[in-house]
KOLVEX-260092 format. One record per residue (C-alpha): residue number from 1; residue in three letters; y, x, z. Coordinates in pm, 1 decimal. Layout:
BEGIN
+-----+-----+----------+----------+----------+
!   i !  aa !        v !        u !        w !
+-----+-----+----------+----------+----------+
! NUM ! ALA !        Y !        X !        Z !
...
+-----+-----+----------+----------+----------+
END
This chain:
BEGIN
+-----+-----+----------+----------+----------+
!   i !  aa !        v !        u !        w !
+-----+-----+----------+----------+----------+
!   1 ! UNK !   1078.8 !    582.3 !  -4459.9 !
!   2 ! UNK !    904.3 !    253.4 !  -4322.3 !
!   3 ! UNK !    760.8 !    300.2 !  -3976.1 !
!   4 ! UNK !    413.3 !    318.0 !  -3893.0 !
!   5 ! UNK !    283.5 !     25.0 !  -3764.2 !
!   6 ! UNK !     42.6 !      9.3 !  -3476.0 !
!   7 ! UNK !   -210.7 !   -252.0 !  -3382.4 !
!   8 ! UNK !   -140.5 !   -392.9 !  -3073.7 !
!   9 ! UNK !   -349.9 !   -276.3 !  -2751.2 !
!  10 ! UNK !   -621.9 !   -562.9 !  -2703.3 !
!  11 ! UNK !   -699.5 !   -561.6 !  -3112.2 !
!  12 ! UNK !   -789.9 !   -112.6 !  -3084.0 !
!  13 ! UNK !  -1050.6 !     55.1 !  -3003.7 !
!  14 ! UNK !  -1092.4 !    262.7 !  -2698.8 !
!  15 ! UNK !  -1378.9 !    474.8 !  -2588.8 !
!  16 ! UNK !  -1326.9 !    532.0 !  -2227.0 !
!  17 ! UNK !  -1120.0 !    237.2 !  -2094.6 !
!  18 ! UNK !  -1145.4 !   -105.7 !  -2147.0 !
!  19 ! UNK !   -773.8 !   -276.1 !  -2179.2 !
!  20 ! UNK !   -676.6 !   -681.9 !  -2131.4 !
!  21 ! UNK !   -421.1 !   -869.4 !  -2108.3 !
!  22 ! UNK !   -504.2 !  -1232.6 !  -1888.0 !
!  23 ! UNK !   -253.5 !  -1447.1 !  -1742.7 !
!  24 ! UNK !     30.4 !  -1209.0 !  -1799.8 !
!  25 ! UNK !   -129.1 !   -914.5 !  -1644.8 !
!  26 ! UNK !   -237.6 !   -616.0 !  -1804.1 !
!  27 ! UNK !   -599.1 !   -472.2 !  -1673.7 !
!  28 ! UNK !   -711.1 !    -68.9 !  -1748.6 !
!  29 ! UNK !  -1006.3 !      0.4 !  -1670.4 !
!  30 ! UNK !  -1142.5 !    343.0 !  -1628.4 !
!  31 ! UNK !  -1492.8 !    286.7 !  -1825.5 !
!  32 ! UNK !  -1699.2 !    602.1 !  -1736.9 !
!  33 ! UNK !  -1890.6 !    444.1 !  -1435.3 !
!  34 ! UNK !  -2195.6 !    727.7 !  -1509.6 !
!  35 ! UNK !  -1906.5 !    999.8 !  -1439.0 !
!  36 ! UNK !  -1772.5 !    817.0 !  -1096.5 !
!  37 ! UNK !  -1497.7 !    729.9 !  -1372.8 !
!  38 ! UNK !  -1366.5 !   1137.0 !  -1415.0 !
!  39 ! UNK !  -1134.6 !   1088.8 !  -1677.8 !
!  40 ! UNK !  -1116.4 !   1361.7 !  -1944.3 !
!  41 ! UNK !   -845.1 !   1427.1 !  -2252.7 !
!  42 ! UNK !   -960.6 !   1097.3 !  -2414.4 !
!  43 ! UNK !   -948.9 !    862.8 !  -2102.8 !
!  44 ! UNK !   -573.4 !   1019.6 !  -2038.5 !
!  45 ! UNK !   -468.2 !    959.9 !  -2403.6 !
!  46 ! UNK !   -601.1 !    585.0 !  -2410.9 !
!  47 ! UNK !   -450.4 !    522.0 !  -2065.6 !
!  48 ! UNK !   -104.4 !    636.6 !  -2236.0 !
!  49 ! UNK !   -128.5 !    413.2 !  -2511.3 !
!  50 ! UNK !   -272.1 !    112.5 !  -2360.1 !
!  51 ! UNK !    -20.2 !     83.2 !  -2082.7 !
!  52 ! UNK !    269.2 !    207.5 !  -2321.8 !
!  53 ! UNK !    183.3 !   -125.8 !  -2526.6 !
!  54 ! UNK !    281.6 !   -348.9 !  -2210.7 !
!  55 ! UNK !    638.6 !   -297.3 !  -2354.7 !
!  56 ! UNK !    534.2 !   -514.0 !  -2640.8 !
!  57 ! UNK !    475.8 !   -776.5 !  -2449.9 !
!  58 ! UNK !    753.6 !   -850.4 !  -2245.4 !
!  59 ! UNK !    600.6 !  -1199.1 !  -2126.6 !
!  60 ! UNK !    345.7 !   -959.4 !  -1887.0 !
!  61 ! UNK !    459.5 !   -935.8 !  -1515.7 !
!  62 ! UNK !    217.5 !   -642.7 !  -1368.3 !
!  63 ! UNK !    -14.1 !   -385.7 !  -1485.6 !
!  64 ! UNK !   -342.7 !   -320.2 !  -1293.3 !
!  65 ! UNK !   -528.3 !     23.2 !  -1256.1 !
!  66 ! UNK !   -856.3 !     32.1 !  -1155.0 !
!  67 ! UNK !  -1237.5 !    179.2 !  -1267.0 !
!  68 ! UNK !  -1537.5 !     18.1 !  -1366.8 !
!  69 ! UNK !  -1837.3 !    -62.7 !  -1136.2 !
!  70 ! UNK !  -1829.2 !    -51.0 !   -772.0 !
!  71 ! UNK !  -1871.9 !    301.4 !   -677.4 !
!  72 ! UNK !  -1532.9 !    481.0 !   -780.4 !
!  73 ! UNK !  -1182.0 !    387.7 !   -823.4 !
!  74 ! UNK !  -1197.3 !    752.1 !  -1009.4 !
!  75 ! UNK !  -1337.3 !   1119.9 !   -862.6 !
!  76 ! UNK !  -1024.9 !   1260.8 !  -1056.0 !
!  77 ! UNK !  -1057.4 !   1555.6 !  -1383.5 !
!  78 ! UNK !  -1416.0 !   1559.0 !  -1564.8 !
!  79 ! UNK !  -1570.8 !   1906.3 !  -1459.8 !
!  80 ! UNK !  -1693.0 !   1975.5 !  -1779.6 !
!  81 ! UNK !  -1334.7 !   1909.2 !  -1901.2 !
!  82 ! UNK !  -1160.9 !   2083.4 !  -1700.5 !
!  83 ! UNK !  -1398.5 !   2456.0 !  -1736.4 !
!  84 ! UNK !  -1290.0 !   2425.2 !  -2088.5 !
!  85 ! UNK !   -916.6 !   2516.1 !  -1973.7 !
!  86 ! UNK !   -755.1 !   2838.1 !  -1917.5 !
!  87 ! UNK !   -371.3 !   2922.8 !  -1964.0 !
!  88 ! UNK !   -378.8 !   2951.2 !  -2288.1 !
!  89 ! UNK !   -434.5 !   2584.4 !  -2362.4 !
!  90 ! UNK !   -363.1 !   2467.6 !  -2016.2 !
!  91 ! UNK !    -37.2 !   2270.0 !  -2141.8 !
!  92 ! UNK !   -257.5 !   2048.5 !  -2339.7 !
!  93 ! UNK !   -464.9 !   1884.2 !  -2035.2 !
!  94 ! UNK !   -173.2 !   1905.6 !  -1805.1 !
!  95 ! UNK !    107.6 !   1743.7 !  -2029.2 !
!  96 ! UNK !   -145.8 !   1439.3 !  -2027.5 !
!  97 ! UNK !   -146.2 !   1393.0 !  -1656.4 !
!  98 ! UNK !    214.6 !   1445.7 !  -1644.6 !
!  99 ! UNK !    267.2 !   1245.4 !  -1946.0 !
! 100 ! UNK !     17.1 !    942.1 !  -1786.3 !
! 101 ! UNK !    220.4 !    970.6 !  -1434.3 !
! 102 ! UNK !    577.3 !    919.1 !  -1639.1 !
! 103 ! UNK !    446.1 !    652.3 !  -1835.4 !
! 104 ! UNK !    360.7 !    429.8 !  -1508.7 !
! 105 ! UNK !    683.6 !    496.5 !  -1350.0 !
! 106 ! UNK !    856.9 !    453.5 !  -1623.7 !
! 107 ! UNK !    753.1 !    112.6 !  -1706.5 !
! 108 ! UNK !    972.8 !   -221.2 !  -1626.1 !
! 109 ! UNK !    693.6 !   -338.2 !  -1434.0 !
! 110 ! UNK !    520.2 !   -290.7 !  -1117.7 !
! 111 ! UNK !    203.4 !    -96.4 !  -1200.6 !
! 112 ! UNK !   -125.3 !   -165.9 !   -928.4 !
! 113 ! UNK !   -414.4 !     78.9 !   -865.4 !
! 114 ! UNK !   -673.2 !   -149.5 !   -753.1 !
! 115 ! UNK !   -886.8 !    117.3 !   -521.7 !
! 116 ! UNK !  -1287.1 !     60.4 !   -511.4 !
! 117 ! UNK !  -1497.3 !    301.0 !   -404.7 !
! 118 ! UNK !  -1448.1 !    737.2 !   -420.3 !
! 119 ! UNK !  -1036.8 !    741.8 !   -526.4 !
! 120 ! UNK !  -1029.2 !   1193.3 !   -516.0 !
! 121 ! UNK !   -894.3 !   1437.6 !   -613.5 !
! 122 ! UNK !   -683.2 !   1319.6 !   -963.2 !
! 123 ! UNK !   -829.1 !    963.5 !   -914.9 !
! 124 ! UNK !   -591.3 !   1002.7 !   -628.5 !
! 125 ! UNK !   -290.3 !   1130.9 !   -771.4 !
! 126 ! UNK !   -353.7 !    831.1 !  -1038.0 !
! 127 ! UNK !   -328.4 !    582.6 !   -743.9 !
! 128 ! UNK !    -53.7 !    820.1 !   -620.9 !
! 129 ! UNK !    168.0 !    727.4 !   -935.2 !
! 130 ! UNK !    134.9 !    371.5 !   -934.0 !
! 131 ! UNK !    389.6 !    151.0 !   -765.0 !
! 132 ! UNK !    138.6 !    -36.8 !   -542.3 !
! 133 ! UNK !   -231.5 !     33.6 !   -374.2 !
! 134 ! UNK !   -506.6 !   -208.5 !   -284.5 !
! 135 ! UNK !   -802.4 !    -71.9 !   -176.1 !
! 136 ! UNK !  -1175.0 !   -229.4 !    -91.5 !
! 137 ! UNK !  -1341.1 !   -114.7 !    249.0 !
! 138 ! UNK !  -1514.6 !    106.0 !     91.8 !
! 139 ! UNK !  -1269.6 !    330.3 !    -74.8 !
! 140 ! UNK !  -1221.4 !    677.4 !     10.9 !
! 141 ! UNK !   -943.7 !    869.7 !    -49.9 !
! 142 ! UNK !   -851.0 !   1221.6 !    -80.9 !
! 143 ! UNK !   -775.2 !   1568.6 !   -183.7 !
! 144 ! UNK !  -1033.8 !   1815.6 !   -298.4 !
! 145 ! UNK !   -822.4 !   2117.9 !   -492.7 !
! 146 ! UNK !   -902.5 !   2318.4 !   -213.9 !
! 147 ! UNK !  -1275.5 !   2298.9 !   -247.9 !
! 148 ! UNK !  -1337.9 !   2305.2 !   -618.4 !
! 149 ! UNK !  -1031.2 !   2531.5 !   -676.8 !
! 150 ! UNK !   -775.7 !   2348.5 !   -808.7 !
! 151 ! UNK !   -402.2 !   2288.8 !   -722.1 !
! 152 ! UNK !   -270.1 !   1931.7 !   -667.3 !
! 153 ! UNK !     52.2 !   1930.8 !   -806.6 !
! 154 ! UNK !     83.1 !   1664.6 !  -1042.8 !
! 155 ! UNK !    233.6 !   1432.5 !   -799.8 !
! 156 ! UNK !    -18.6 !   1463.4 !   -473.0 !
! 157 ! UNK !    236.2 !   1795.3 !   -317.1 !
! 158 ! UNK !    505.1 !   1587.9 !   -478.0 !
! 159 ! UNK !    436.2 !   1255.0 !   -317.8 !
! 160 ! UNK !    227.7 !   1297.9 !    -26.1 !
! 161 ! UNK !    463.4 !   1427.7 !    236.9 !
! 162 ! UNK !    690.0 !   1173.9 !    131.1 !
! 163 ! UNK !    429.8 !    892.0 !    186.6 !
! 164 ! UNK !    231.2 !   1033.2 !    520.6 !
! 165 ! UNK !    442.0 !   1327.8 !    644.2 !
! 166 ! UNK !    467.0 !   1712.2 !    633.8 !
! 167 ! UNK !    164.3 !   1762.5 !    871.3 !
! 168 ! UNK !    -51.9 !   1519.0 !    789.8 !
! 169 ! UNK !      3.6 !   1592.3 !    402.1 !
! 170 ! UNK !    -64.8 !   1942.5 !    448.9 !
! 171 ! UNK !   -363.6 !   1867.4 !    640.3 !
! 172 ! UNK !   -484.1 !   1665.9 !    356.1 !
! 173 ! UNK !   -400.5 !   1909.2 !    103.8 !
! 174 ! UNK !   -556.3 !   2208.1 !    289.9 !
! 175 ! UNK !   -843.3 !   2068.0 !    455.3 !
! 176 ! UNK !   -956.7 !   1818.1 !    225.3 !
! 177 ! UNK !   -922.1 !   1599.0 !    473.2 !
! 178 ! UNK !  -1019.6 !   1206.4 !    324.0 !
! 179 ! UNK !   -948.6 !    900.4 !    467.0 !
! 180 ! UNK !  -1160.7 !    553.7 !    478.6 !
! 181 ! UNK !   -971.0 !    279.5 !    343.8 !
! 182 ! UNK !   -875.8 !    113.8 !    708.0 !
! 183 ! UNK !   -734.9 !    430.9 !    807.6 !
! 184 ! UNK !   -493.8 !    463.0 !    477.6 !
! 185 ! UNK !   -342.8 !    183.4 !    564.7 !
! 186 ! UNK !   -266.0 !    319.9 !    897.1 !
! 187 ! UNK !   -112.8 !    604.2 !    811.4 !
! 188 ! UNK !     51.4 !    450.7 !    469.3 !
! 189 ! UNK !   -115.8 !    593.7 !    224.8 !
! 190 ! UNK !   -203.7 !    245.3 !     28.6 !
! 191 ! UNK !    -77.0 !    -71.8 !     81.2 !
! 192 ! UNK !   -361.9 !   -339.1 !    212.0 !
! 193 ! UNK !   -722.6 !   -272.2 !    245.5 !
! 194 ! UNK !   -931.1 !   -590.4 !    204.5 !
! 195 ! UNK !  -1361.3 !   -640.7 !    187.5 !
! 196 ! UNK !  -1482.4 !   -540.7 !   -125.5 !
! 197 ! UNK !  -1549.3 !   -920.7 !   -255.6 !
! 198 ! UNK !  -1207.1 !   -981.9 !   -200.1 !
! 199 ! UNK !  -1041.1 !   -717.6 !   -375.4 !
! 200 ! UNK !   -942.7 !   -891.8 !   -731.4 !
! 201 ! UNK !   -901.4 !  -1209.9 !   -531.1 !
! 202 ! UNK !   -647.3 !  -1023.2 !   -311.9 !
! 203 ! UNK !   -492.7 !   -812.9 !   -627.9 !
! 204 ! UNK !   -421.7 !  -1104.7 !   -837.7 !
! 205 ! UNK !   -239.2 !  -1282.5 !   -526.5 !
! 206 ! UNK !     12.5 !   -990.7 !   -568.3 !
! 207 ! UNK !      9.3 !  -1064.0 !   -956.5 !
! 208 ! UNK !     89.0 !  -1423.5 !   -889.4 !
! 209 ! UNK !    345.8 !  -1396.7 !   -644.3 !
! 210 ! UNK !    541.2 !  -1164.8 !   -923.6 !
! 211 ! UNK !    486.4 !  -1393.2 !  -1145.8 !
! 212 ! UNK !    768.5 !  -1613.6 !   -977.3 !
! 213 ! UNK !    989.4 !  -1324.8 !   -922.9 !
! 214 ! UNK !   1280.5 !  -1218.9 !  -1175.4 !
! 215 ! UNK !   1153.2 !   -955.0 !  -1422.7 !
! 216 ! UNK !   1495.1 !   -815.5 !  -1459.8 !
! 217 ! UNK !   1529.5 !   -755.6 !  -1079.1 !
! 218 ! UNK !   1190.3 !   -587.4 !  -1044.4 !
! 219 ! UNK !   1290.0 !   -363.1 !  -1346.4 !
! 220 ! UNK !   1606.8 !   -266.8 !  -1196.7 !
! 221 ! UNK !   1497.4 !   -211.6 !   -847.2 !
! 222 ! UNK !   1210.1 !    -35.4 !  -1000.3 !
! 223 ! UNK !   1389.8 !    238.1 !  -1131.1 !
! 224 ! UNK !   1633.8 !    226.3 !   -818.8 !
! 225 ! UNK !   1324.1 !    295.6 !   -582.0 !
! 226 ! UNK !   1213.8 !    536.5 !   -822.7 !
! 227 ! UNK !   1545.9 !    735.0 !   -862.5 !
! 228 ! UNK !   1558.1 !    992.7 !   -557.8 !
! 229 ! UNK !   1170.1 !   1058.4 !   -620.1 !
! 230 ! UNK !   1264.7 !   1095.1 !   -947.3 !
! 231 ! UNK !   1464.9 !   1421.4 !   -879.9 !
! 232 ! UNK !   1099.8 !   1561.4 !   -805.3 !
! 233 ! UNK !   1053.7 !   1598.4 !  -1189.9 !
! 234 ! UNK !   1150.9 !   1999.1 !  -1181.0 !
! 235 ! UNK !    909.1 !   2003.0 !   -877.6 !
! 236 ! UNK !    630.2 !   1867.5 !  -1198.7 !
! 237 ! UNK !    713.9 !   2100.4 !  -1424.7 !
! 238 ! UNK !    668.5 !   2402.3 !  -1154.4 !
! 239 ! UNK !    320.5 !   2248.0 !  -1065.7 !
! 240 ! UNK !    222.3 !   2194.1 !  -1419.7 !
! 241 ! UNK !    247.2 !   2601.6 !  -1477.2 !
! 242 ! UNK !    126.5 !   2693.2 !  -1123.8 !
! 243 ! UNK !   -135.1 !   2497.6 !  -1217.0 !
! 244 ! UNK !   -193.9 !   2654.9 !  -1580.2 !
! 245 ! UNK !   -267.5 !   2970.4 !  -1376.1 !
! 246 ! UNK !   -539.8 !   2832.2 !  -1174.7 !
! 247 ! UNK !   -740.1 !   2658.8 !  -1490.6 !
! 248 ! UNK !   -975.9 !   2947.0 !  -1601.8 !
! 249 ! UNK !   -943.3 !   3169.1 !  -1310.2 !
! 250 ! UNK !  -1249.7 !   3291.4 !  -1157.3 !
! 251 ! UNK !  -1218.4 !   3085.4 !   -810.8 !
! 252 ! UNK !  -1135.3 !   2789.9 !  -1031.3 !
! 253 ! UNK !  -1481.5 !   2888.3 !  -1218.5 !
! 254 ! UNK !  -1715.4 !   2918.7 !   -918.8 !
! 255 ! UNK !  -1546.8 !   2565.4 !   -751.0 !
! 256 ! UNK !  -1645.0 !   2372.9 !  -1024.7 !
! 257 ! UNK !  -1984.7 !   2530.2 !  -1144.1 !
! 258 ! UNK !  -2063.2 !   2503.1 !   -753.3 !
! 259 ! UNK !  -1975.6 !   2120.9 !   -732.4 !
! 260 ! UNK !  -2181.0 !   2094.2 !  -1050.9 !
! 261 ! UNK !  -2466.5 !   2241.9 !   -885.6 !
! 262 ! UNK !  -2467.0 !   2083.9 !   -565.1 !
! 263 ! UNK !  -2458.1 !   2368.2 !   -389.4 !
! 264 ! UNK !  -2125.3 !   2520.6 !   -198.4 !
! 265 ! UNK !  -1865.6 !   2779.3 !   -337.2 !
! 266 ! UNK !  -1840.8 !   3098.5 !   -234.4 !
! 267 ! UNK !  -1505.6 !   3140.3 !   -228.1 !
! 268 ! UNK !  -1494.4 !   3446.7 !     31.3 !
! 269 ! UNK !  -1673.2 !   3677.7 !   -223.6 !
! 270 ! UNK !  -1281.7 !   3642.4 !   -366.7 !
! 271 ! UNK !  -1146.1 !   3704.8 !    -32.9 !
! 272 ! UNK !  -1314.0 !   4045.8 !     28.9 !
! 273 ! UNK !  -1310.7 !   4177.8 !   -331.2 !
! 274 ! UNK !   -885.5 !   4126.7 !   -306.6 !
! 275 ! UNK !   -942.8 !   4307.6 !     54.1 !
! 276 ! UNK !  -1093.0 !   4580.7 !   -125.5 !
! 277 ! UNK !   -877.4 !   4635.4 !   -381.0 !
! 278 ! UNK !   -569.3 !   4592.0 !   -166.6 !
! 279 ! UNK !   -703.1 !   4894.5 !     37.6 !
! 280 ! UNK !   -710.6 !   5096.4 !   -276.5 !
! 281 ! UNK !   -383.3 !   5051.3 !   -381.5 !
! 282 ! UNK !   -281.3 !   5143.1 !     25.5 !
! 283 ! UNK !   -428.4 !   5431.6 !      4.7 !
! 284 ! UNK !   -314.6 !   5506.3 !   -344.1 !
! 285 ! UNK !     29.6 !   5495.4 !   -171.1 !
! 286 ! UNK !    -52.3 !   5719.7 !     69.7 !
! 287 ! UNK !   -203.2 !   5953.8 !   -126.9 !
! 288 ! UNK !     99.8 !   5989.5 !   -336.6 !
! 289 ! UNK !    -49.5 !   5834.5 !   -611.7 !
! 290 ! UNK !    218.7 !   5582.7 !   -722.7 !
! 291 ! UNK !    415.2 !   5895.3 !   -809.9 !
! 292 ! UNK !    358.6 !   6087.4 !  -1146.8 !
! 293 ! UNK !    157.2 !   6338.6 !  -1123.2 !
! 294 ! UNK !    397.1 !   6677.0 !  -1145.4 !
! 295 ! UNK !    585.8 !   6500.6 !   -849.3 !
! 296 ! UNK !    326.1 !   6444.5 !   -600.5 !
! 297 ! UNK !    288.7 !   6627.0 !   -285.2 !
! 298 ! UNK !     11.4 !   6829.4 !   -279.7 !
! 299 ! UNK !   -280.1 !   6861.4 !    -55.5 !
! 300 ! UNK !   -330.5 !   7068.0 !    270.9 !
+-----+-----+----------+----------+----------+
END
């Protein structure tokens, strides 16, 4: 059976990215400025195939992540995405973002998130995946499962302690805790922070010095800098279905409708309903309850 043939990258069609290929470098771009660039099923898919297709071209030296306009980088999942999901078709949006985070590492060449602007959230864990970070002055980064009720485990619990440290990672994690640009770079969480005017400038610098570098070097020492991290991959797949259990849940609900209100969650309404109910089943115990009936002691 003949194969299928494709057209390459720069000659389809994409409705949420925007994909280039200038001077040996590969640009995606996140195009859903109105959204603070929130990718959704769509965005993931394109981002698959578009940087996929670098293999194709084996004359390009770097790949470059970034989003369009000058506001976001990328504020992570779409909301109105993500309150479509629940665990019955959970695999379908989170096989994406694993699929997306393989597909960087596993490419021959370095891949760049070029950070301008709000990088949250899954934006982050994008940035997270990539093999370098350059961010503008303006960038923010962070984590904000904790507010909206969602878990960051597609690479952020991964990759995070690794980069900052236990405490600081869990203070990120649990607090929500973001940091300015200037301060990331303090603390290692991206790679150079430049002004805002500067940042393709900067970015293509990188691109150029690679350019006189040995591709086959970079592609081995790639995948040798990537090989103990890589033993993370069962730590993934555990994320991916902790995270299937979250999607849909009523917490998860109430984060999101909240964020898409502008108002905050109430998360503690959760809090004392389990408190309640965790009293009934004490007492149930007590009461002899959690024996059959015929068994249980009776009354004074």
């Amino acid at each position: 059976m003949a194969a299928i043939k494709k057209k390459p990258a720069k000659q389809r069609k994409y409705s949420d990215i925007l994909y280039e290929v200038k001077d040996q470098v590969a640009w995606v771009t996140i195009n859903r400025p109105r959204v603070l660039n929130c990718f959704r099923e769509q965005t993931l898919d394109e981002m698959i195939d578009a940087l996929k297709s670098t293999r194709e071209d084996p004359s390009i030296v770097c790949a470059v992540v970034t989003g369009a306009g000058d506001k976001s980088f990328s504020a992570g999942g779409d909301f109105y995405a993500m309150k479509r999901l629940n665990f019955n078709n959970a695999y379908m949006w989170n096989d994406r973002m694993l699929g997306l985070a393989m597909t960087i590492r596993g490419l021959p060449i370095p891949v760049i998130a070029m950070v301008n602007g709000w990088c949250m959230g899954g934006g982050h864990e994008l940035a997270l995946w990539c093999d370098l970070v350059i961010a503008s002055e303006n960038a923010v980064l962070g984590q904000t499962g904790a507010k909206v009720g969602a878990c960051p485990t597609v690479g952020a619990t991964q990759y995070i302690p690794r980069i900052i440290g236990e405490r600081l990672a869990r203070e990120m994690i649990f607090c929500a805790r973001r940091f300015g640009a200037k301060e990331a770079v303090e603390v290692g969480l991206i790679n150079k922070c430049v002004p805002q005017k500067d940042l393709r400038k900067e970015t293509l610098k990188w691109c150029e010095t690679m350019k006189g570098h040995s591709a086959l070097t970079i592609r081995m020492t790639k995948k040798s800098l990537n090989s103990e991290s890589d033993m993370l991959y069962a730590s993934w797949q555990q994320g991916m279905e902790l995270l299937a259990h979250v999607w849909g849940s009523e917490e998860a609900n109430e984060g999101m409708n909240a964020f898409l209100a502008g108002r905050k969650p109430d998360f503690q309404k959760f809090r004392l309903r389990d408190k309640k109910m965790l009293a009934e089943y004490l007492d149930g115990n007590e009461r002899d309850l959690n024996a059959p009936p015929s068994m249980r002691a009776k009354k004074k």
